[in-house]
C-alpha positions in Angstrom: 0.0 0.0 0.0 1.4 3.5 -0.7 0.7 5.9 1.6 1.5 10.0 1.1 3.0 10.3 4.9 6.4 12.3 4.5 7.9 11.1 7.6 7.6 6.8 5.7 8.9 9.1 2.8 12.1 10.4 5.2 12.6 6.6 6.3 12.9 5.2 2.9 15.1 7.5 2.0 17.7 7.0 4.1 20.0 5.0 2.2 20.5 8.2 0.2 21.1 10.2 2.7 23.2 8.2 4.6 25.5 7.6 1.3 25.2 11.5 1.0 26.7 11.7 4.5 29.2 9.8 4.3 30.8 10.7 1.5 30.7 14.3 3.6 32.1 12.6 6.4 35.0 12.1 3.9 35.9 15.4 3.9 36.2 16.2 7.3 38.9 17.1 9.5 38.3 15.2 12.3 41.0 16.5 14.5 40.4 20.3 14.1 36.8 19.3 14.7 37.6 18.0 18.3 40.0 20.9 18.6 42.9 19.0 20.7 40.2 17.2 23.1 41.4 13.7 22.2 39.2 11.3 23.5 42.0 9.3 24.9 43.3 12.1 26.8 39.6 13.7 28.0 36.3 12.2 28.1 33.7 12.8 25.8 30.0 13.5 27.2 27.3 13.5 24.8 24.2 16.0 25.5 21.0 15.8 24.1 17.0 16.1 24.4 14.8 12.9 24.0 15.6 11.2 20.6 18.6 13.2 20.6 19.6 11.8 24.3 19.1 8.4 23.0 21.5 9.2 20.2 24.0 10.5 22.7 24.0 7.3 24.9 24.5 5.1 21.4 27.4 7.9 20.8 28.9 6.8 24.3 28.9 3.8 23.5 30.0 3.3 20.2 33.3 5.7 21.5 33.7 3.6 24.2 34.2 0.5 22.4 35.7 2.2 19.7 38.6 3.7 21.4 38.6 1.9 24.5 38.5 5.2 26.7 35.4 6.0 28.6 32.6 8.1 27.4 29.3 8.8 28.6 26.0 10.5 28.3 23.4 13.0 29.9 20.3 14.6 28.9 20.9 18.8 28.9 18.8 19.3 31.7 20.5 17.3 34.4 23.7 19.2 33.1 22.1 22.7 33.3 20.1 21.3 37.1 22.6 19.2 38.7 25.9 20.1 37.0 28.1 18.6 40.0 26.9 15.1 39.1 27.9 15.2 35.6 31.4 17.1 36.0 32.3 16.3 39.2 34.8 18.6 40.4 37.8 18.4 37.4 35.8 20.3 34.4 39.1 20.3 32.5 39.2 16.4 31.6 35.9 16.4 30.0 34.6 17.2 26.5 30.7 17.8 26.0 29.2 17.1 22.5 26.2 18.9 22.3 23.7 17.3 20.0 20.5 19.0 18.3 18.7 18.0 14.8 17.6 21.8 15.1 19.9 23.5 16.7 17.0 25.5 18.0 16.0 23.4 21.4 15.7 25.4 23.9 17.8 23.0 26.6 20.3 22.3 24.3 21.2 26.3 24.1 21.2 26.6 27.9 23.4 24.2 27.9 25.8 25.9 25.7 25.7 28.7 27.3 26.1 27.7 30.8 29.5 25.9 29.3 30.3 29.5 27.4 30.1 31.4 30.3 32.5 29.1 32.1 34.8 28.8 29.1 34.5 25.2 28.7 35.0 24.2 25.2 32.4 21.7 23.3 31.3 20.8 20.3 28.1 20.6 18.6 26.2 18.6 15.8 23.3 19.1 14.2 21.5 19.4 11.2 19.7 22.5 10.5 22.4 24.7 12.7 20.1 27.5 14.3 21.6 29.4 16.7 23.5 26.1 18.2 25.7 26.7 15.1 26.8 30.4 16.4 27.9 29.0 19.7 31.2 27.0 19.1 33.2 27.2 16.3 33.8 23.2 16.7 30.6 22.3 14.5 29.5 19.5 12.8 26.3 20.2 10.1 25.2 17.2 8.3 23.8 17.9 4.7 20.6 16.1 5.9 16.8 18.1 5.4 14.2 16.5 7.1 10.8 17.7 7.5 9.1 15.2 9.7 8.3 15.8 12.9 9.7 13.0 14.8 13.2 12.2 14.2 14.4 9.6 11.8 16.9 10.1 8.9 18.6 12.7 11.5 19.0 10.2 14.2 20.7 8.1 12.2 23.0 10.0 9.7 24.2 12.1 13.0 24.7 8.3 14.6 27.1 7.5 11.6 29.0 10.8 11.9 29.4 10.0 15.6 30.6 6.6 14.7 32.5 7.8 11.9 34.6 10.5 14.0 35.3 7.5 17.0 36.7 5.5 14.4 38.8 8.3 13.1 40.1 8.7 16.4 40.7 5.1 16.5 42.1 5.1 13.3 39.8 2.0 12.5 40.1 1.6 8.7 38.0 -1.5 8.3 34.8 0.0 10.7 35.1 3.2 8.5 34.9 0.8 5.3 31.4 -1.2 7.2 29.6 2.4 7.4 30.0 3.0 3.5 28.6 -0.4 2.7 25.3 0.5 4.9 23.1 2.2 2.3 23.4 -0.4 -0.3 22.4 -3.4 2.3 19.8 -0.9 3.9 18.3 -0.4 0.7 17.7 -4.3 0.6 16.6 -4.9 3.5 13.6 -1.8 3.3 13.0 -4.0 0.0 12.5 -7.1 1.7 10.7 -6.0 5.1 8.6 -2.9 4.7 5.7 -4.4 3.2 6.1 -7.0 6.1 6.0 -4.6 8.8 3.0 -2.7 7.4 1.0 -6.0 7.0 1.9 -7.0 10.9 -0.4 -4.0 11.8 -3.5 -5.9 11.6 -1.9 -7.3 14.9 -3.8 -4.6 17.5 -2.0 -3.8 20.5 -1.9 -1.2 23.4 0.9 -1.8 24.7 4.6 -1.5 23.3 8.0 -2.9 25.0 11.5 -2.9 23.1 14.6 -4.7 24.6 17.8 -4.1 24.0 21.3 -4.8 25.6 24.6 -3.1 25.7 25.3 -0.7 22.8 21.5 -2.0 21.5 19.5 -0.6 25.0 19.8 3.1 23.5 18.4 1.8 20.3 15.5 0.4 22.2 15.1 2.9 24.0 14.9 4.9 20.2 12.6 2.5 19.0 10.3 2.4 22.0 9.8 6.4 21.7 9.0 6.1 17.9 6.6 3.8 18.3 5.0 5.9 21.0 5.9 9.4 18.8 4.2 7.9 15.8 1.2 5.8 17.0 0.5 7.0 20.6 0.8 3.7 21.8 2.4 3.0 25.3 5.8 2.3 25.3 8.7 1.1 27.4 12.0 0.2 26.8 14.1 -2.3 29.4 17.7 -4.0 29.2 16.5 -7.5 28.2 17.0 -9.3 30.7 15.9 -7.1 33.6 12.2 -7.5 31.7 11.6 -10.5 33.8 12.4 -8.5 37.3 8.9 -7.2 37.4 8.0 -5.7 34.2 6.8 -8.4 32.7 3.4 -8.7 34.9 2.0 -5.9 31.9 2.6 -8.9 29.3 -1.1 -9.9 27.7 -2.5 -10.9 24.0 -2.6 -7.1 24.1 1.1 -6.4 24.2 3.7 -6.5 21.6 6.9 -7.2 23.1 10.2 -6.5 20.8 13.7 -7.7 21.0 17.0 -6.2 19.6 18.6 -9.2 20.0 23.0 -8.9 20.8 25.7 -11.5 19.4 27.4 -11.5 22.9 24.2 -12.4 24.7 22.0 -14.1 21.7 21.1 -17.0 23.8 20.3 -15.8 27.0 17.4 -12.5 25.1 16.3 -15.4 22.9 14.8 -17.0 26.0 13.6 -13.7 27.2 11.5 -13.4 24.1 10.3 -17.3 24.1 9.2 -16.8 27.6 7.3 -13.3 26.6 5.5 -15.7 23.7 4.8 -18.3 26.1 3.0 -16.0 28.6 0.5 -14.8 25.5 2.8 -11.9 23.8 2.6 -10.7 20.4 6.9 -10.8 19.6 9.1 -9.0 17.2 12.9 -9.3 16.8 15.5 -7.9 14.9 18.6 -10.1 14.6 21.3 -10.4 12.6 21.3 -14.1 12.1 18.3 -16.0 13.4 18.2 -19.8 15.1 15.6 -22.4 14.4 14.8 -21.4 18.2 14.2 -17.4 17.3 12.2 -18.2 14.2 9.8 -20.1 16.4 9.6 -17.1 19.2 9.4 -14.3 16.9 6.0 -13.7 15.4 8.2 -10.6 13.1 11.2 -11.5 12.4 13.4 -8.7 10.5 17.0 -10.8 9.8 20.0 -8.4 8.9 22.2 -10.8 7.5 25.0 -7.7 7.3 28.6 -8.5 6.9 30.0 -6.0 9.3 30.5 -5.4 13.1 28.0 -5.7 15.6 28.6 -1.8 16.5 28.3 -0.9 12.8 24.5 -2.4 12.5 23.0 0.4 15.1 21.8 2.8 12.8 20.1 -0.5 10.9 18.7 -1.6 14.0 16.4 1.8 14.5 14.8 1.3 11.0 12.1 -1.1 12.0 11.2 0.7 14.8 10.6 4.1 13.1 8.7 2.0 10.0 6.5 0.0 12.6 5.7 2.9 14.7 4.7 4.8 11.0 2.4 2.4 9.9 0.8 1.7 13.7 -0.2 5.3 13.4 -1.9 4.9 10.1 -3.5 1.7 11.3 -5.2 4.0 14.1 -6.5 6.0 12.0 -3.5 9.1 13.1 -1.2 11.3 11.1 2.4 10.1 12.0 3.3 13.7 10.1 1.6 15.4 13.0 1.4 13.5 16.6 -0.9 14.4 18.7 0.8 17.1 21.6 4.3 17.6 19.5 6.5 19.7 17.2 9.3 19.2 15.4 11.7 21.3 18.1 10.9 21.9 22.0 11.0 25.3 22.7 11.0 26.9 26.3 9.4 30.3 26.7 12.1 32.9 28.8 
Protein backbone atom coordinates (compact mmCIF):
# COMPACT_ATOMS: atom_id res chain seq x y z
CA UNK A 1 0.00 0.00 0.00
CA UNK A 2 1.44 3.48 -0.69
CA UNK A 3 0.70 5.92 1.58
CA UNK A 4 1.50 10.05 1.08
CA UNK A 5 3.04 10.31 4.90
CA UNK A 6 6.38 12.27 4.49
CA UNK A 7 7.89 11.06 7.60
CA UNK A 8 7.60 6.83 5.73
CA UNK A 9 8.86 9.06 2.77
CA UNK A 10 12.09 10.38 5.23
CA UNK A 11 12.56 6.64 6.31
CA UNK A 12 12.94 5.15 2.86
CA UNK A 13 15.05 7.48 1.96
CA UNK A 14 17.71 7.00 4.14
CA UNK A 15 19.96 5.03 2.15
CA UNK A 16 20.45 8.23 0.23
CA UNK A 17 21.08 10.18 2.67
CA UNK A 18 23.18 8.18 4.58
CA UNK A 19 25.55 7.59 1.31
CA UNK A 20 25.20 11.52 1.04
CA UNK A 21 26.74 11.72 4.47
CA UNK A 22 29.21 9.83 4.33
CA UNK A 23 30.76 10.74 1.46
CA UNK A 24 30.71 14.25 3.59
CA UNK A 25 32.13 12.57 6.41
CA UNK A 26 35.02 12.13 3.89
CA UNK A 27 35.95 15.42 3.85
CA UNK A 28 36.16 16.22 7.32
CA UNK A 29 38.95 17.06 9.49
CA UNK A 30 38.35 15.20 12.28
CA UNK A 31 41.01 16.54 14.52
CA UNK A 32 40.36 20.32 14.12
CA UNK A 33 36.82 19.29 14.74
CA UNK A 34 37.55 18.03 18.26
CA UNK A 35 39.97 20.87 18.62
CA UNK A 36 42.89 18.98 20.67
CA UNK A 37 40.18 17.20 23.07
CA UNK A 38 41.36 13.67 22.19
CA UNK A 39 39.24 11.32 23.51
CA UNK A 40 41.99 9.29 24.88
CA UNK A 41 43.32 12.14 26.78
CA UNK A 42 39.60 13.68 27.98
CA UNK A 43 36.29 12.16 28.13
CA UNK A 44 33.67 12.79 25.82
CA UNK A 45 30.01 13.51 27.15
CA UNK A 46 27.34 13.50 24.75
CA UNK A 47 24.24 15.98 25.49
CA UNK A 48 21.00 15.79 24.08
CA UNK A 49 17.04 16.15 24.44
CA UNK A 50 14.79 12.88 23.95
CA UNK A 51 15.61 11.19 20.63
CA UNK A 52 18.63 13.19 20.59
CA UNK A 53 19.65 11.76 24.32
CA UNK A 54 19.13 8.43 22.98
CA UNK A 55 21.47 9.22 20.18
CA UNK A 56 23.98 10.52 22.67
CA UNK A 57 24.02 7.32 24.89
CA UNK A 58 24.47 5.13 21.40
CA UNK A 59 27.43 7.87 20.82
CA UNK A 60 28.93 6.85 24.30
CA UNK A 61 28.92 3.79 23.46
CA UNK A 62 30.04 3.28 20.17
CA UNK A 63 33.31 5.73 21.49
CA UNK A 64 33.70 3.65 24.22
CA UNK A 65 34.16 0.47 22.37
CA UNK A 66 35.68 2.19 19.69
CA UNK A 67 38.56 3.75 21.39
CA UNK A 68 38.65 1.90 24.46
CA UNK A 69 38.49 5.23 26.67
CA UNK A 70 35.36 6.03 28.61
CA UNK A 71 32.60 8.11 27.44
CA UNK A 72 29.26 8.83 28.60
CA UNK A 73 26.02 10.46 28.29
CA UNK A 74 23.45 12.96 29.88
CA UNK A 75 20.30 14.57 28.91
CA UNK A 76 20.93 18.83 28.90
CA UNK A 77 18.83 19.32 31.69
CA UNK A 78 20.49 17.27 34.36
CA UNK A 79 23.68 19.20 33.08
CA UNK A 80 22.05 22.69 33.34
CA UNK A 81 20.15 21.27 37.07
CA UNK A 82 22.57 19.18 38.69
CA UNK A 83 25.90 20.11 36.99
CA UNK A 84 28.08 18.61 39.96
CA UNK A 85 26.86 15.07 39.14
CA UNK A 86 27.85 15.20 35.63
CA UNK A 87 31.43 17.09 36.04
CA UNK A 88 32.33 16.30 39.20
CA UNK A 89 34.82 18.61 40.41
CA UNK A 90 37.75 18.39 37.36
CA UNK A 91 35.81 20.28 34.41
CA UNK A 92 39.10 20.34 32.53
CA UNK A 93 39.20 16.40 31.60
CA UNK A 94 35.86 16.39 29.97
CA UNK A 95 34.57 17.22 26.52
CA UNK A 96 30.72 17.78 25.98
CA UNK A 97 29.23 17.14 22.54
CA UNK A 98 26.22 18.91 22.27
CA UNK A 99 23.68 17.35 19.96
CA UNK A 100 20.50 19.01 18.29
CA UNK A 101 18.69 17.99 14.84
CA UNK A 102 17.62 21.81 15.08
CA UNK A 103 19.92 23.45 16.69
CA UNK A 104 17.02 25.52 17.97
CA UNK A 105 16.05 23.42 21.44
CA UNK A 106 15.67 25.44 23.87
CA UNK A 107 17.77 22.99 26.62
CA UNK A 108 20.33 22.30 24.27
CA UNK A 109 21.21 26.28 24.06
CA UNK A 110 21.20 26.55 27.92
CA UNK A 111 23.36 24.22 27.91
CA UNK A 112 25.75 25.94 25.66
CA UNK A 113 25.68 28.73 27.31
CA UNK A 114 26.11 27.70 30.77
CA UNK A 115 29.46 25.92 29.27
CA UNK A 116 30.28 29.45 27.45
CA UNK A 117 30.07 31.35 30.28
CA UNK A 118 32.55 29.06 32.12
CA UNK A 119 34.84 28.76 29.10
CA UNK A 120 34.50 25.15 28.73
CA UNK A 121 35.04 24.19 25.22
CA UNK A 122 32.45 21.73 23.34
CA UNK A 123 31.26 20.80 20.25
CA UNK A 124 28.13 20.60 18.57
CA UNK A 125 26.21 18.58 15.78
CA UNK A 126 23.33 19.08 14.21
CA UNK A 127 21.50 19.45 11.23
CA UNK A 128 19.66 22.53 10.50
CA UNK A 129 22.42 24.72 12.67
CA UNK A 130 20.15 27.51 14.35
CA UNK A 131 21.56 29.39 16.75
CA UNK A 132 23.54 26.07 18.22
CA UNK A 133 25.70 26.66 15.07
CA UNK A 134 26.83 30.40 16.38
CA UNK A 135 27.94 28.98 19.66
CA UNK A 136 31.20 27.02 19.14
CA UNK A 137 33.19 27.18 16.33
CA UNK A 138 33.77 23.20 16.71
CA UNK A 139 30.57 22.33 14.47
CA UNK A 140 29.51 19.48 12.82
CA UNK A 141 26.30 20.22 10.11
CA UNK A 142 25.16 17.25 8.27
CA UNK A 143 23.80 17.91 4.66
CA UNK A 144 20.59 16.12 5.95
CA UNK A 145 16.84 18.10 5.38
CA UNK A 146 14.16 16.52 7.14
CA UNK A 147 10.83 17.75 7.55
CA UNK A 148 9.12 15.18 9.73
CA UNK A 149 8.26 15.77 12.93
CA UNK A 150 9.74 12.98 14.79
CA UNK A 151 13.16 12.20 14.16
CA UNK A 152 14.35 9.56 11.78
CA UNK A 153 16.91 10.12 8.86
CA UNK A 154 18.63 12.72 11.50
CA UNK A 155 19.03 10.16 14.17
CA UNK A 156 20.67 8.13 12.19
CA UNK A 157 23.01 10.04 9.70
CA UNK A 158 24.16 12.10 12.96
CA UNK A 159 24.69 8.26 14.58
CA UNK A 160 27.12 7.51 11.57
CA UNK A 161 28.99 10.80 11.89
CA UNK A 162 29.36 9.98 15.64
CA UNK A 163 30.62 6.62 14.66
CA UNK A 164 32.47 7.81 11.92
CA UNK A 165 34.55 10.51 14.01
CA UNK A 166 35.28 7.48 17.02
CA UNK A 167 36.72 5.49 14.37
CA UNK A 168 38.84 8.34 13.07
CA UNK A 169 40.07 8.65 16.43
CA UNK A 170 40.66 5.08 16.51
CA UNK A 171 42.07 5.09 13.33
CA UNK A 172 39.83 2.00 12.47
CA UNK A 173 40.11 1.65 8.68
CA UNK A 174 38.03 -1.45 8.33
CA UNK A 175 34.80 -0.02 10.71
CA UNK A 176 35.09 3.22 8.55
CA UNK A 177 34.90 0.76 5.30
CA UNK A 178 31.43 -1.21 7.25
CA UNK A 179 29.61 2.37 7.42
CA UNK A 180 29.97 3.04 3.49
CA UNK A 181 28.58 -0.41 2.66
CA UNK A 182 25.34 0.55 4.92
CA UNK A 183 23.06 2.20 2.31
CA UNK A 184 23.37 -0.40 -0.27
CA UNK A 185 22.37 -3.41 2.28
CA UNK A 186 19.78 -0.86 3.88
CA UNK A 187 18.28 -0.39 0.67
CA UNK A 188 17.68 -4.27 0.55
CA UNK A 189 16.62 -4.89 3.48
CA UNK A 190 13.63 -1.75 3.28
CA UNK A 191 13.03 -4.00 0.02
CA UNK A 192 12.46 -7.12 1.66
CA UNK A 193 10.70 -6.04 5.13
CA UNK A 194 8.55 -2.90 4.68
CA UNK A 195 5.71 -4.35 3.21
CA UNK A 196 6.07 -7.02 6.10
CA UNK A 197 6.03 -4.63 8.83
CA UNK A 198 2.97 -2.73 7.41
CA UNK A 199 0.96 -6.04 7.00
CA UNK A 200 1.86 -6.96 10.90
CA UNK A 201 -0.42 -3.99 11.84
CA UNK A 202 -3.51 -5.87 11.56
CA UNK A 203 -1.91 -7.26 14.92
CA UNK A 204 -3.80 -4.57 17.46
CA UNK A 205 -2.01 -3.77 20.47
CA UNK A 206 -1.90 -1.25 23.41
CA UNK A 207 0.88 -1.85 24.74
CA UNK A 208 4.56 -1.52 23.29
CA UNK A 209 7.97 -2.89 25.00
CA UNK A 210 11.53 -2.86 23.15
CA UNK A 211 14.57 -4.74 24.61
CA UNK A 212 17.83 -4.06 23.98
CA UNK A 213 21.28 -4.80 25.64
CA UNK A 214 24.58 -3.06 25.69
CA UNK A 215 25.31 -0.71 22.79
CA UNK A 216 21.47 -1.99 21.46
CA UNK A 217 19.53 -0.56 24.98
CA UNK A 218 19.80 3.13 23.52
CA UNK A 219 18.38 1.81 20.27
CA UNK A 220 15.53 0.35 22.21
CA UNK A 221 15.08 2.88 23.95
CA UNK A 222 14.85 4.92 20.23
CA UNK A 223 12.64 2.45 19.04
CA UNK A 224 10.33 2.41 21.98
CA UNK A 225 9.85 6.43 21.71
CA UNK A 226 9.01 6.09 17.93
CA UNK A 227 6.62 3.82 18.30
CA UNK A 228 4.96 5.92 21.05
CA UNK A 229 5.95 9.42 18.83
CA UNK A 230 4.23 7.91 15.78
CA UNK A 231 1.17 5.84 16.96
CA UNK A 232 0.48 7.04 20.64
CA UNK A 233 0.84 3.71 21.82
CA UNK A 234 2.38 3.02 25.29
CA UNK A 235 5.82 2.28 25.27
CA UNK A 236 8.70 1.12 27.42
CA UNK A 237 12.00 0.16 26.77
CA UNK A 238 14.15 -2.25 29.39
CA UNK A 239 17.74 -4.03 29.22
CA UNK A 240 16.53 -7.49 28.21
CA UNK A 241 16.97 -9.31 30.66
CA UNK A 242 15.94 -7.09 33.62
CA UNK A 243 12.17 -7.49 31.70
CA UNK A 244 11.64 -10.54 33.80
CA UNK A 245 12.43 -8.49 37.35
CA UNK A 246 8.88 -7.15 37.36
CA UNK A 247 7.96 -5.75 34.23
CA UNK A 248 6.85 -8.44 32.74
CA UNK A 249 3.38 -8.68 34.86
CA UNK A 250 1.99 -5.93 31.89
CA UNK A 251 2.56 -8.94 29.28
CA UNK A 252 -1.11 -9.93 27.67
CA UNK A 253 -2.47 -10.94 24.04
CA UNK A 254 -2.63 -7.09 24.07
CA UNK A 255 1.06 -6.38 24.21
CA UNK A 256 3.66 -6.50 21.63
CA UNK A 257 6.89 -7.21 23.13
CA UNK A 258 10.22 -6.52 20.76
CA UNK A 259 13.75 -7.75 20.97
CA UNK A 260 16.97 -6.23 19.64
CA UNK A 261 18.58 -9.22 20.01
CA UNK A 262 22.99 -8.87 20.80
CA UNK A 263 25.68 -11.51 19.42
CA UNK A 264 27.38 -11.45 22.91
CA UNK A 265 24.22 -12.43 24.70
CA UNK A 266 21.99 -14.09 21.71
CA UNK A 267 21.09 -17.01 23.80
CA UNK A 268 20.27 -15.83 27.02
CA UNK A 269 17.42 -12.49 25.09
CA UNK A 270 16.29 -15.36 22.91
CA UNK A 271 14.85 -16.97 25.96
CA UNK A 272 13.57 -13.71 27.25
CA UNK A 273 11.52 -13.44 24.10
CA UNK A 274 10.26 -17.34 24.08
CA UNK A 275 9.19 -16.81 27.63
CA UNK A 276 7.28 -13.29 26.64
CA UNK A 277 5.52 -15.66 23.68
CA UNK A 278 4.81 -18.26 26.06
CA UNK A 279 2.97 -15.98 28.57
CA UNK A 280 0.45 -14.81 25.49
CA UNK A 281 2.80 -11.91 23.76
CA UNK A 282 2.64 -10.68 20.35
CA UNK A 283 6.95 -10.77 19.58
CA UNK A 284 9.15 -8.98 17.19
CA UNK A 285 12.89 -9.32 16.79
CA UNK A 286 15.53 -7.90 14.88
CA UNK A 287 18.64 -10.12 14.65
CA UNK A 288 21.33 -10.41 12.55
CA UNK A 289 21.35 -14.09 12.14
CA UNK A 290 18.30 -16.05 13.38
CA UNK A 291 18.15 -19.76 15.12
CA UNK A 292 15.64 -22.37 14.39
CA UNK A 293 14.84 -21.45 18.23
CA UNK A 294 14.21 -17.40 17.29
CA UNK A 295 12.21 -18.19 14.22
CA UNK A 296 9.83 -20.06 16.41
CA UNK A 297 9.56 -17.15 19.18
CA UNK A 298 9.41 -14.29 16.87
CA UNK A 299 6.01 -13.71 15.36
CA UNK A 300 8.24 -10.63 13.12
CA UNK A 301 11.25 -11.50 12.42
CA UNK A 302 13.45 -8.66 10.49
CA UNK A 303 16.98 -10.79 9.79
CA UNK A 304 20.02 -8.40 8.89
CA UNK A 305 22.17 -10.79 7.48
CA UNK A 306 25.03 -7.72 7.32
CA UNK A 307 28.58 -8.53 6.87
CA UNK A 308 29.99 -5.98 9.35
CA UNK A 309 30.50 -5.38 13.14
CA UNK A 310 28.04 -5.72 15.61
CA UNK A 311 28.57 -1.81 16.46
CA UNK A 312 28.34 -0.88 12.84
CA UNK A 313 24.54 -2.40 12.50
CA UNK A 314 23.03 0.37 15.08
CA UNK A 315 21.81 2.80 12.84
CA UNK A 316 20.06 -0.49 10.89
CA UNK A 317 18.72 -1.60 13.99
CA UNK A 318 16.36 1.84 14.53
CA UNK A 319 14.76 1.34 10.99
CA UNK A 320 12.10 -1.12 12.01
CA UNK A 321 11.18 0.73 14.78
CA UNK A 322 10.57 4.15 13.13
CA UNK A 323 8.71 1.99 9.96
CA UNK A 324 6.49 -0.01 12.60
CA UNK A 325 5.66 2.86 14.72
CA UNK A 326 4.71 4.77 11.02
CA UNK A 327 2.45 2.38 9.89
CA UNK A 328 0.76 1.69 13.69
CA UNK A 329 -0.25 5.25 13.44
CA UNK A 330 -1.86 4.91 10.06
CA UNK A 331 -3.45 1.75 11.34
CA UNK A 332 -5.22 4.02 14.05
CA UNK A 333 -6.46 6.04 12.02
CA UNK A 334 -3.52 9.14 13.06
CA UNK A 335 -1.23 11.27 11.09
CA UNK A 336 2.41 10.13 12.05
CA UNK A 337 3.31 13.72 10.13
CA UNK A 338 1.65 15.39 12.97
CA UNK A 339 1.45 13.46 16.56
CA UNK A 340 -0.90 14.39 18.69
CA UNK A 341 0.77 17.11 21.59
CA UNK A 342 4.31 17.55 19.49
CA UNK A 343 6.47 19.73 17.21
CA UNK A 344 9.29 19.16 15.43
CA UNK A 345 11.68 21.27 18.07
CA UNK A 346 10.87 21.86 22.01
CA UNK A 347 10.97 25.30 22.70
CA UNK A 348 10.95 26.92 26.33
CA UNK A 349 9.35 30.34 26.71
CA UNK A 350 12.09 32.93 28.80
Amino acid sequence: MKHKATTLREIHNQPKVWETCLQYFDTLDTQALAGGKDPNQVEWIFVGCGTSYYLAQAAASSFTTLTGKRASAVPASELTLFPHLVFGHDKSRIFPVLISRSGHTSEILQVAEWLNQRGIEFMAITCDGNELATTTPRLLKLPVVESSTVMTSSFTSMLLALQYLAASFAQDAEFLSCLKALPAHLTTLLDKYSQQIEDFTHHRFDDFVCLGQGPLYSIASEVALKVMESSSTYAQHFHTLEFRHGPKSIVSEKTLVAALISEAGYAEEVRVLQEMKELGSLTMAVTNKATPLLHSAADLLIELSLPVPELARMAVYVVWGQLLGSYVGLAKGLDPDNPRHLSRVVTIPA
